[in-house]
C-alpha positions as CSV (number, residue, x, y, z in Angstrom):
1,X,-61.5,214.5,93.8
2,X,-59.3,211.6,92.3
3,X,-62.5,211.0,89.6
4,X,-62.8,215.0,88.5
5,X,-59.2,214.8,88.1
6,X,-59.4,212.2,86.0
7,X,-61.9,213.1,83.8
8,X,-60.6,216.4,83.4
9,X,-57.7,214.7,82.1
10,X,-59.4,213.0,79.8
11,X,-61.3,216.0,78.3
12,X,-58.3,217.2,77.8
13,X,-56.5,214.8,76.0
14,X,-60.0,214.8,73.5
15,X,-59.3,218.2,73.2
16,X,-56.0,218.0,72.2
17,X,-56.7,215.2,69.9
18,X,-59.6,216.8,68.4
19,X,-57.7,220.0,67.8
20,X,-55.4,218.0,66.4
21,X,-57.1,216.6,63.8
22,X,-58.8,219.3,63.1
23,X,-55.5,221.1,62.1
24,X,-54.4,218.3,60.0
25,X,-57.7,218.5,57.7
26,X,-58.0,222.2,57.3
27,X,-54.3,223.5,57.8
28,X,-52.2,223.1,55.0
29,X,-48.6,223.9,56.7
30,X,-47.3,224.8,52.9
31,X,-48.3,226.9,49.9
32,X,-50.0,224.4,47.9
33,X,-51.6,221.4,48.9
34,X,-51.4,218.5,46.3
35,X,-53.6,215.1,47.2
36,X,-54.2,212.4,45.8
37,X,-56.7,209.2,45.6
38,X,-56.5,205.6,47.7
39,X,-53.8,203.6,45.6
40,X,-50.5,203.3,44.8
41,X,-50.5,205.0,41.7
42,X,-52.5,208.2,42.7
43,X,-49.7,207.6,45.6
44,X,-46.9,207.9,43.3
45,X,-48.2,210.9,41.0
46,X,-48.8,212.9,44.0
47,X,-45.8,212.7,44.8
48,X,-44.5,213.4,41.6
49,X,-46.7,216.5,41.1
50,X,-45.3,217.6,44.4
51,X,-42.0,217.1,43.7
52,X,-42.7,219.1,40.4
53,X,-43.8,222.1,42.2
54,X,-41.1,222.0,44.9
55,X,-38.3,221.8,42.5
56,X,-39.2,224.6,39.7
57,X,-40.6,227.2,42.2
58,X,-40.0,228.4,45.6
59,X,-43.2,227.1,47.0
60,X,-44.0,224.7,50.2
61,X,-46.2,221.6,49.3
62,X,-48.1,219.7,51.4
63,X,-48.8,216.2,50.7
64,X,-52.4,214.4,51.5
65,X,-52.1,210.8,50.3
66,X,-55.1,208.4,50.2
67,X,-57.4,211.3,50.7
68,X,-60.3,208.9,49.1
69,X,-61.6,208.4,46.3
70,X,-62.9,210.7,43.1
71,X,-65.7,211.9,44.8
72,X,-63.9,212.7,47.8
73,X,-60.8,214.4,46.2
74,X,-63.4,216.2,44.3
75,X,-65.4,217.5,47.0
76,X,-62.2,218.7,48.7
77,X,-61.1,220.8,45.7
78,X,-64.0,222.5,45.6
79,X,-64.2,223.7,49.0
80,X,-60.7,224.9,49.0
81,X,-59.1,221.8,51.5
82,X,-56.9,221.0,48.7
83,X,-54.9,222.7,45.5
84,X,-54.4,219.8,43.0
85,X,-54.9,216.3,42.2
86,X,-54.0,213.5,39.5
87,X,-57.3,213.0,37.9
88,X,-58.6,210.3,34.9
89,X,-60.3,212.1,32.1
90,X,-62.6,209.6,32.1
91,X,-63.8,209.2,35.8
92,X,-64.2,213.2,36.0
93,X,-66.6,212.8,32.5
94,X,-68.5,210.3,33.5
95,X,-68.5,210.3,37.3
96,X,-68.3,214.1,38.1
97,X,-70.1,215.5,35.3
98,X,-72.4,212.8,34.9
99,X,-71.7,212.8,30.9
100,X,-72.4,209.7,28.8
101,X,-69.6,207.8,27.6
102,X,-67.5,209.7,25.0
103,X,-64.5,207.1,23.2
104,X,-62.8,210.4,21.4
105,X,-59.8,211.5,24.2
106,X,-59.8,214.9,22.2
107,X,-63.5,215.6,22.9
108,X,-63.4,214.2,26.4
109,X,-60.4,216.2,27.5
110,X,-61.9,219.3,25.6
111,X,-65.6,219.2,26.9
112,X,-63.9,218.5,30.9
113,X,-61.5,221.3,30.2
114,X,-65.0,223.4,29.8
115,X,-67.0,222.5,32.4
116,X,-64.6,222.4,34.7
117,X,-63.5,225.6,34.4
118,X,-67.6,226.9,34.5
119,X,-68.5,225.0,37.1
120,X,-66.2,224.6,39.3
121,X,-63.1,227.3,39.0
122,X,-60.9,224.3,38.2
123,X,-58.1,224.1,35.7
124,X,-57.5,220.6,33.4
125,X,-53.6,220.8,32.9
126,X,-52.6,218.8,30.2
127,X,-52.1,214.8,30.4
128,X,-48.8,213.2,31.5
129,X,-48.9,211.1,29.0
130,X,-50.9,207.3,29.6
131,X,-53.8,206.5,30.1
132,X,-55.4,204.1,33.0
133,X,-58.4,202.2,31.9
134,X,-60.5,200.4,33.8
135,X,-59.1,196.4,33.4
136,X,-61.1,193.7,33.6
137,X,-59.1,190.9,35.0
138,X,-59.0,187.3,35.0
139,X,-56.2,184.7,36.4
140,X,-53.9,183.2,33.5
141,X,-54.7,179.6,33.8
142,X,-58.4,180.6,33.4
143,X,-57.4,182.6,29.9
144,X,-56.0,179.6,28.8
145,X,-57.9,177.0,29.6
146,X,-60.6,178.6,27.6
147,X,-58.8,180.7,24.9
148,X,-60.3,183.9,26.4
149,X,-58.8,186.8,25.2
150,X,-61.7,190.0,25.2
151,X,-64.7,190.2,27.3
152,X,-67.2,188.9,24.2
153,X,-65.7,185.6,24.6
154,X,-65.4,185.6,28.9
155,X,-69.4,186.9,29.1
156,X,-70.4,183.1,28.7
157,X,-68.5,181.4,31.4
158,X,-69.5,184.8,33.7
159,X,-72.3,182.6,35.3
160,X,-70.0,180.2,36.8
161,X,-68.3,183.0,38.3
162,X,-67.7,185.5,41.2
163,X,-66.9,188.9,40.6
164,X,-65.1,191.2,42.6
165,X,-65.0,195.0,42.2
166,X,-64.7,198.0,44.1
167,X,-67.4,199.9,45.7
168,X,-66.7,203.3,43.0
169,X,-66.4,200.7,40.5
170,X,-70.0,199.4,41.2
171,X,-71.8,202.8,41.5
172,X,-69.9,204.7,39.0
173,X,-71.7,205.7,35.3
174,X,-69.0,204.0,33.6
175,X,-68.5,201.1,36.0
176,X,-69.9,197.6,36.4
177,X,-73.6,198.3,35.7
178,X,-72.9,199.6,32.0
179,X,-70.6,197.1,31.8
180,X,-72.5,194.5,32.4
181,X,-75.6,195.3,30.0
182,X,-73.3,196.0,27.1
183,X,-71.7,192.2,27.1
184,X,-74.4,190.6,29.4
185,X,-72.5,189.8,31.8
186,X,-74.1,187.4,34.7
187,X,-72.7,186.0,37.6
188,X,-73.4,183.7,40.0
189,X,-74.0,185.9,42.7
190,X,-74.1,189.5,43.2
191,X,-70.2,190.8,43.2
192,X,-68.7,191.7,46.1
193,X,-67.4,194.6,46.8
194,X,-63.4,194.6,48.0
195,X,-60.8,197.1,49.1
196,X,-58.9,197.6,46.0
197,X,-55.7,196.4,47.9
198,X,-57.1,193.4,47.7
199,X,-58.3,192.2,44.2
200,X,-55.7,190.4,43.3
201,X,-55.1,188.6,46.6
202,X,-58.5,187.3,46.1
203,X,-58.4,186.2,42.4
204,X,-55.1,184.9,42.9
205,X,-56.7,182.7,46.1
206,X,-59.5,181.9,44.0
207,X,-62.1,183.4,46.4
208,X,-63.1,185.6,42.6
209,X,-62.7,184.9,39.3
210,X,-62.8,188.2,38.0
211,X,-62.3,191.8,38.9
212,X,-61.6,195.5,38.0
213,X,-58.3,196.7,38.3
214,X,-56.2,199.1,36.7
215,X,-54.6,198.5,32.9
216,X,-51.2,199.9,34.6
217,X,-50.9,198.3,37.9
218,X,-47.5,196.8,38.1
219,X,-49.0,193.5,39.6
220,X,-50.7,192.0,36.8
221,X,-48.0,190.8,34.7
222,X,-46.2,190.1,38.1
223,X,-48.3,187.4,39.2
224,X,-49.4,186.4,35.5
225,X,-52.6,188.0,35.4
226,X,-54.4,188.6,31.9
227,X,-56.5,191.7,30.8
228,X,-59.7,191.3,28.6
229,X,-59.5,193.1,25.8
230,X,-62.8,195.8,25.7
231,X,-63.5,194.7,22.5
232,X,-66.5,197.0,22.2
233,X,-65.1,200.0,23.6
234,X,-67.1,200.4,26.8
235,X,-64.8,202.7,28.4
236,X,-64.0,206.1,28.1
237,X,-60.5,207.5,27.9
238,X,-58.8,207.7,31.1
239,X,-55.7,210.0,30.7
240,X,-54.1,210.6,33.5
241,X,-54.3,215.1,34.2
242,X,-53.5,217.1,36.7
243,X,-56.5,219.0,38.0
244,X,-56.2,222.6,40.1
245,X,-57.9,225.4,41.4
246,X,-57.7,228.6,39.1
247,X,-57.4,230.7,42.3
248,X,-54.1,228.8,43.0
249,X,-53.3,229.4,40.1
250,X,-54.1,233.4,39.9
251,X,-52.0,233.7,43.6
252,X,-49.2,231.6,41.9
253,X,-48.6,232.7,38.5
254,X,-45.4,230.1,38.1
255,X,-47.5,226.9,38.9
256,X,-48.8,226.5,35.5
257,X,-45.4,226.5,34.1
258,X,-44.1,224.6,36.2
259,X,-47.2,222.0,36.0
260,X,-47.2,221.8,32.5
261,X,-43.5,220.8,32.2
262,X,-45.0,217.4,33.2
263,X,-47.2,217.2,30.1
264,X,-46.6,213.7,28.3
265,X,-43.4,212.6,30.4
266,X,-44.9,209.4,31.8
267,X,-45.9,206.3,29.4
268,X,-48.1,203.5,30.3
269,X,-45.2,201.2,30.4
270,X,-43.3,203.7,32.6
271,X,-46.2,204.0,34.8
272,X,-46.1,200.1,35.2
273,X,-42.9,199.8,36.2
274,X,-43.0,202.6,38.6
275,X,-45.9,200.7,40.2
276,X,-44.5,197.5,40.2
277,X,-41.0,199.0,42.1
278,X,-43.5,200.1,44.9
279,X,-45.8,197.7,45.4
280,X,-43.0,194.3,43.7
281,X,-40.4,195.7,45.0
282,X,-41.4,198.3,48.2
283,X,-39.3,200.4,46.9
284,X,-39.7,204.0,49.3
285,X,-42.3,206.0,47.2
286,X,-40.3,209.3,47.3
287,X,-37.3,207.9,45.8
288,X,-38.9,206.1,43.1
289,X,-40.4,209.3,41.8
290,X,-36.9,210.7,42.8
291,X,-35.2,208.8,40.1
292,X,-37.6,208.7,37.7
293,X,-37.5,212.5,37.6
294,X,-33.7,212.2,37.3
295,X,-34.1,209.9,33.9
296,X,-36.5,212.2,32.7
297,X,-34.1,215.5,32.8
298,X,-36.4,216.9,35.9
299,X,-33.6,217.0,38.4
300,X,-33.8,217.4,42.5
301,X,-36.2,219.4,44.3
302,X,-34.7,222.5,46.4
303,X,-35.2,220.8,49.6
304,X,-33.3,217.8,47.9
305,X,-30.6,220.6,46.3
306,X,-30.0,221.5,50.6
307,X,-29.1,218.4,51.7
C-alpha cells in the first residue's frame, strides 16, 4: 500500500510539473509576447522592445529570454508561440531565407521586408539604429606582436592556431565555412565549437586564438581584445530590426506606432556600453534599459508610472 502511495505521488508531482511546463511554453499570460535570442544583447533589446510596448499602449507583455537561437526564435514566430523578436538583417538573409550574401543594407533590408511578409506573415519594422556584425576576434598581444590589423594579414599565422566559434556560427551560410574559403583560412585543428558565453574566457586563457563574437559586445575593449577588420567585405549587413507577426499587428493596431518610435535610437557605441553595464558591470538588465530609455526621451512604462 506504502509503494502505490508513493508512486501515485510521484505521478502526480510529473503531472504537475509537466502541466507546468507546458503552460509556460504555450501560455503567454500577456497580450504580446516579445522573445528574444541566447545573449546578453538580444537580452537587453527584449527588454527594451518590451518596455516599448508597455509604456506607449495599454497592453501586457510577456517576456521569453534566451528562447535560442535564430532558428529557434524563428520557428517560434511562425507557429504563433511568440509575437516579436530583435532580429539581424543579415542572419534572417542569409540564414532564414537562404539568400547569398548581399553588402547593400538598403537591398537587404528591402528584399527581407518582402519575403518576409510572403512567406511568413511577418512584419520587418525599421532598424534601431547599429548594426552587429559578426567579429572576428583575436587577443591584443597577438595583434601586436604581428602587426595584424584585417583578416588578409591574420589568414597566414591561422595554421598555428585554434579557432573557436559557435555551433550557428559554424553551420550558418554566412558563417565560418564562407569565411574561411574567401581568406583561406586554416587551422590547426578543426574549431571547436563553444557556448558563446564563453569565447572570450577561452581566448583570454589561451585555450583559442581566435573566435567569432559580436562587433558590439561590451567585453572586447574591456579586456583589450582587437577586431579584424573584414577587409573584403564577407559579411552581410547586420542591422539590428524588430521582427513581428502581421496578425499581431492587425488585433493591435497601436503596436506599429508604438514599435516604430524605436527606429534609429540605439547607436553601436550606445549598444556597447549598454552591454558592457550588464555583463562589466552586472548592472540589473531592467534598469539598464530603464535609464537608457529615460536619456532617450522614452520615459517609464505604466507599470513603472504605478509604483
Amino acid at each position: 500500500m506504502k509503494r502505490l502511495f508513493v508512486l501515485c505521488l510521484v505521478i502526480f508531482v510529473l503531472a504537475v510539473v509537466t502541466a507546468s511546463c507546458n503552460h509556460n511554453l504555450n501560455n503567454s499570460s500577456g497580450d504580446i509576447v516579445v522573445a528574444s535570442k541566447d545573449f546578453t544583447e538580444q537580452d537587453i533589446l527584449g527588454e527594451f522592445l518590451a518596455q516599448q510596448i508597455e509604456a506607449t499602449t495599454n497592453l501586457n507583455v510577456a517576456r521569453r529570454p534566451r528562447l535560442g537561437g535564430s532558428f529557434v526564435c524563428h520557428n517560434a514566430i511562425i507557429a504563433g508561440k511568440i509575437d516579436a523578436y530583435i532580429e539581424y538583417t543579415g542572419t534572417a538573409f542569409t540564414g532564414i531565407l537562404k539568400q547569398k550574401t548581399v553588402n547593400d543594407p538598403k537591398a537587404v533590408y528591402k528584399k527581407l521586408k518582402q519575403a518576409y511578409a510572403q512567406q511568413f506573415n511577418l512584419e520587418v519594422m525599421p532598424s534601431l539604429g547599429f548594426e552587429n556584425t559578426f567579429a572576428m576576434i583575436i587577443r591584443g598581444e597577438d595583434a601586436k606582436r604581428y602587426n595584424l590589423q584585417n583578416l588578409s594579414q591574420a589568414a597566414q599565422y591561422t595554421p598555428k592556431w585554434r579557432g573557436g566559434f559557435g555551433y550557428e556560427f559554424l553551420e550558418r551560410e554566412d558563417g565560418f565555412p564562407g569565411l574561411a574559403k574567401t581568406y583561406d583560412l586554416r587551422f590547426s585543428k578543426s574549431p571547436q565549437i563553444m557556448d558563446l558565453g564563453l569565447i572570450y574566457r577561452a581566448l583570454i586563457q589561451k585555450q583559442v586564438d581566435m573566435v567569432a563574437g559580436n562587433s558590439t559586445d561590451g567585453q572586447i575593449s574591456r579586456l583589450g581584445l582587437v577586431v579584424l577588420k573584414d577587409d573584403k567585405q564577407y559579411f552581410p549587413p547586420y542591422e539590428a530590426t524588430p521582427i513581428v507577426r502581421q496578425e499581431i499587428l492587425k488585433k493591435y493596431p497601436q503596436l506599429s506606432q508604438a514599435i516604430a518610435q524605436l527606429s534609429g535610437k540605439i547607436s553601436a557605441d550606445e549598444m556597447r556600453q549598454l552591454n558592457y553595464l550588464v555583463e562589466g558591470e552586472l548592472q540589473d538588465i531592467k534598469e539598464v534599459v530603464r535609464e537608457f530609455r529615460k536619456s532617450k526621451g522614452l520615459g517609464l512604462t505604466h507599470t513603472q508610472r504605478e509604483k
